[in-house]
C-alpha positions in Angstrom: -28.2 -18.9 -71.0 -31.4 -20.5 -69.2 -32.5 -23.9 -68.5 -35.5 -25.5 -69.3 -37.6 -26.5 -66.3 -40.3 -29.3 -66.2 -42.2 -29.0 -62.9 -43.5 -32.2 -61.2 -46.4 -30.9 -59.3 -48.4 -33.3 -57.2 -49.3 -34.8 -53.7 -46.6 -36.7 -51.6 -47.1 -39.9 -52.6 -48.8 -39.2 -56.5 -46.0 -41.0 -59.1 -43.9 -37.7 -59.6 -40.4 -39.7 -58.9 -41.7 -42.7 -61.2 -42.4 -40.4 -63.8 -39.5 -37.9 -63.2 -37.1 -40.8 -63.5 -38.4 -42.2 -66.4 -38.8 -38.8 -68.4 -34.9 -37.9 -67.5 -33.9 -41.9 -68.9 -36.2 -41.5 -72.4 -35.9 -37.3 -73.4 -34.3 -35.6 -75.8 -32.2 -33.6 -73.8 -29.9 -33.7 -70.3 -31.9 -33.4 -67.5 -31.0 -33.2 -63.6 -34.1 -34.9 -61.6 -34.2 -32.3 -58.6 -36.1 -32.2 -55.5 -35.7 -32.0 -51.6 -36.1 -36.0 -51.6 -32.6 -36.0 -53.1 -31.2 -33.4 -50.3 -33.2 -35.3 -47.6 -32.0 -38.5 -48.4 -28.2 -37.6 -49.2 -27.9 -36.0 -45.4 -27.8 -32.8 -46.7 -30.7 -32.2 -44.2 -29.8 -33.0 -40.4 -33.1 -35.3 -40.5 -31.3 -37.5 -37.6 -31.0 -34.3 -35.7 -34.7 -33.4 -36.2 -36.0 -36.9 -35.3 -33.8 -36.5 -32.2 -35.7 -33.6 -31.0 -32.2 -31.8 -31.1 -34.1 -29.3 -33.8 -36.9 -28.0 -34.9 -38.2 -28.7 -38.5 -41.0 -26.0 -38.0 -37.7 -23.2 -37.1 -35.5 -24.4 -40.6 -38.1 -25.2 -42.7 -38.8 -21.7 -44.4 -34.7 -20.9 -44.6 -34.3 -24.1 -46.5 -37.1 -23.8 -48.8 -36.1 -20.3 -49.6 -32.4 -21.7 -50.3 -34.1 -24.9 -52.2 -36.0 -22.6 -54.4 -32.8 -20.2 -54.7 -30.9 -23.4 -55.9 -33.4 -24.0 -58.7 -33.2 -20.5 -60.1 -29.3 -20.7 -60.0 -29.0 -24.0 -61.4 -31.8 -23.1 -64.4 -29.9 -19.7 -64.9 -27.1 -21.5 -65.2 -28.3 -23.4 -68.1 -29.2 -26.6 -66.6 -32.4 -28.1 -67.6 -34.1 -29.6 -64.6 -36.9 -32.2 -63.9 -38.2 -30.6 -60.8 -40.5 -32.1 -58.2 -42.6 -30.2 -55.8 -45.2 -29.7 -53.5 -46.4 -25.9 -53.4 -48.1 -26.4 -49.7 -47.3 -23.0 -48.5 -48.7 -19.7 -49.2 -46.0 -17.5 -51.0 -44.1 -19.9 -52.5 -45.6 -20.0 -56.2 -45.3 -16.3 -56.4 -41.6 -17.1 -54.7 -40.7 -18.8 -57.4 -42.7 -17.5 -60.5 -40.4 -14.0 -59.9 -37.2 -16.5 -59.4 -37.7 -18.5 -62.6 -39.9 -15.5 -64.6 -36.8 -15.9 -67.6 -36.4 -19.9 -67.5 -38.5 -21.9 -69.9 -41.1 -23.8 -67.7 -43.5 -26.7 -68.5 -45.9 -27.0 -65.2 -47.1 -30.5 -64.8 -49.6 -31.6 -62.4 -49.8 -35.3 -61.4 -52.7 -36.6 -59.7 -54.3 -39.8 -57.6 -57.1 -40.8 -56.0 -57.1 -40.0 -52.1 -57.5 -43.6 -51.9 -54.5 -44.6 -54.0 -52.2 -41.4 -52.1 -52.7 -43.3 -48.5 -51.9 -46.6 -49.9 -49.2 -45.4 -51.2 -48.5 -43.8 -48.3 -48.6 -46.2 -45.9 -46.2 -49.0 -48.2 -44.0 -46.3 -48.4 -43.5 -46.3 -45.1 -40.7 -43.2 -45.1 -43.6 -40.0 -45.1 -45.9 -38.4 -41.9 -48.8 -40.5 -42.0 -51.7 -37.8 -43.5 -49.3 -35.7 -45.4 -51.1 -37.3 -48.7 -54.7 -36.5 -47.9 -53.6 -32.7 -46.3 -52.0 -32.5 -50.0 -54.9 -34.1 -51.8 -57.6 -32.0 -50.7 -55.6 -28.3 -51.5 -52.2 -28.2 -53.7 -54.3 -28.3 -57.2 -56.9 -26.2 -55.7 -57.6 -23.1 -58.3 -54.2 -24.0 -59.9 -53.6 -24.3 -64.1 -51.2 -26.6 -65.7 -49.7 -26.8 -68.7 -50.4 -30.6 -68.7 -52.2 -32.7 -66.0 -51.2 -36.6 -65.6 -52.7 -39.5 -63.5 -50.3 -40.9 -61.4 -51.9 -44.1 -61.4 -51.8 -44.3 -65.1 -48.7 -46.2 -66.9 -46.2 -44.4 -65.9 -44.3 -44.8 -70.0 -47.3 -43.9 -71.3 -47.6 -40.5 -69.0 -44.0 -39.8 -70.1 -45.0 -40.5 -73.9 -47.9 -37.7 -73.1 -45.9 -35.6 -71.2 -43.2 -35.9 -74.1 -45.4 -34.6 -76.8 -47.2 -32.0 -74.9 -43.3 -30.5 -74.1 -42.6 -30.3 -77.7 -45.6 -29.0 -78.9 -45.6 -25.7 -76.1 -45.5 -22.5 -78.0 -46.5 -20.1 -74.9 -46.1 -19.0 -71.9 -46.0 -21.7 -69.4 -49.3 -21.5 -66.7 -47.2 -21.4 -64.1 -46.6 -18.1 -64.7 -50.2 -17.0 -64.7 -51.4 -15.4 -61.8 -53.9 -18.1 -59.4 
């Protein structure tokens, strides 16, 4: 029994949580809306230690992400279907995860905004390291295929309408699993 996966992929900042929460409210199908946002922001993470100084984000960062990615295999193997968001801003971690997930069903999504639109963004937010958008902009869809590729700046029902569609109508092999 395997999920299905549909993989937010985009710059901090580019509409993946606007259009991951309104793609798990209108499909077919139960989704879980997944990403280290959610872990962040329910304390699973000790980001008060960090902040503090106390630790080190550089010395826990590739243990979580190797658990995080872990967690996606077992929850898809499982038979959960997941609306995943992600930044792939490391070397390794595509290939991590293409052999984790190489027997779920994946639909690899890229969302995209203007450099201009990812720092405003960034800055209302208010809640993200100020230049993590433009560091993303300029080299996480570099050489890299998607099954579908969204504007984050378009209407966000109308991407999901798009996005939609395209899921339905896949037949193959999801990009994702192509080698870069």
């Amino acid at each position: 029994m395997t999920g299905k996966i549909i993989f937010l992929h985009g710059a901090s900042s580019s509409g993946k949580s606007t259009i991951a929460r309104r793609l798990q409210a209108r499909i077919d199908q139960p989704f879980f809306h997944y990403s280290i946002d959610h872990l962040r922001d329910s304390g699973v993470l000790p980001m008060a230690r960090v902040a503090a100084g106390e630790l080190q984000w550089k010395e826990i960062r590739a243990p979580f992400f190797d658990g995080f990615h872990r967690s996606i295999a077992a929850f898809a193997s499982a038979g959960n279907n997941l609306i995943l968001e992600h930044i792939l801003d490391t070397p390794g971690w595509r290939e991590q995860l293409a052999e984790l997930l190489a027997r779920q069903d994946m639909f690899f999504v890229g969302v995209h905004a203007s450099l201009a639109e990812l720092i405003r963004r960034e800055k209302a937010r208010g809640d993200r390291k100020v230049g993590s958008a433009e560091v993303d902009f300029h080299s996480i869809h570099k050489d890299v295929r998607y099954d579908l590729e969204l504007s984050g700046e378009a209407d966000a029902d109308e991407n999901v309408d798009r996005l939609i569609a395209a899921w339905h109508a896949q037949r193959v092999r999801s990009a994702f699993f192509d080698p870069a």
